[in-house]
C-alpha positions, -999 to 999 in steps of 0.1 A, spaced: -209 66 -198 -181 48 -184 -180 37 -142 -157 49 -114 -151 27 -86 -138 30 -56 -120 19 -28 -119 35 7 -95 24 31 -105 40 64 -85 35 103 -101 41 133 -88 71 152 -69 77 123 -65 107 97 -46 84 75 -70 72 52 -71 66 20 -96 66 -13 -82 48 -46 -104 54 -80 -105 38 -109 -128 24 -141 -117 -11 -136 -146 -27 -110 -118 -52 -98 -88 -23 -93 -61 -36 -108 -43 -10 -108 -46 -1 -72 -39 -38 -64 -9 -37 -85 7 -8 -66 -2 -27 -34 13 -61 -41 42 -39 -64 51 -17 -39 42 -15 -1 41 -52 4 81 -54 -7 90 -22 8 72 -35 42 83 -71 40 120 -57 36 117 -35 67 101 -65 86 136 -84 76 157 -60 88 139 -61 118 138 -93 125 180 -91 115 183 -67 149 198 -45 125 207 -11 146 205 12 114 171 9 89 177 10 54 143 20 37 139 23 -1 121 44 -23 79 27 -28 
């Protein structure tokens, strides 16, 4: 019988939380749709930020 792990992401005074599962014990996929997705799409807004743009262009994660 095969494993399912988990990872549970949870905010205080928050309901935006979040459980990832998967059969791989070091979640590579999960970590792969971190590092592959949000961290570019947040590292892009930060840019713009920091650019003083007045209009946000934010791309599809």
């Amino acid at each position: 019988m095969k494993k399912i792990f988990l990872d549970k992401r949870v905010w205080r005074d928050s309901k935006d939380n979040w459980v990832s599962f998967e059969s791989d014990p070091k979640l590579r996929i999960t970590k792969a749709n971190i590092y592959g997705r949000c961290v570019p799409c947040i590292a892009n807004l930060y840019q713009q930020l920091q650019e003083g743009r007045e209009a946000i262009e934010l791309k599809e994660a």
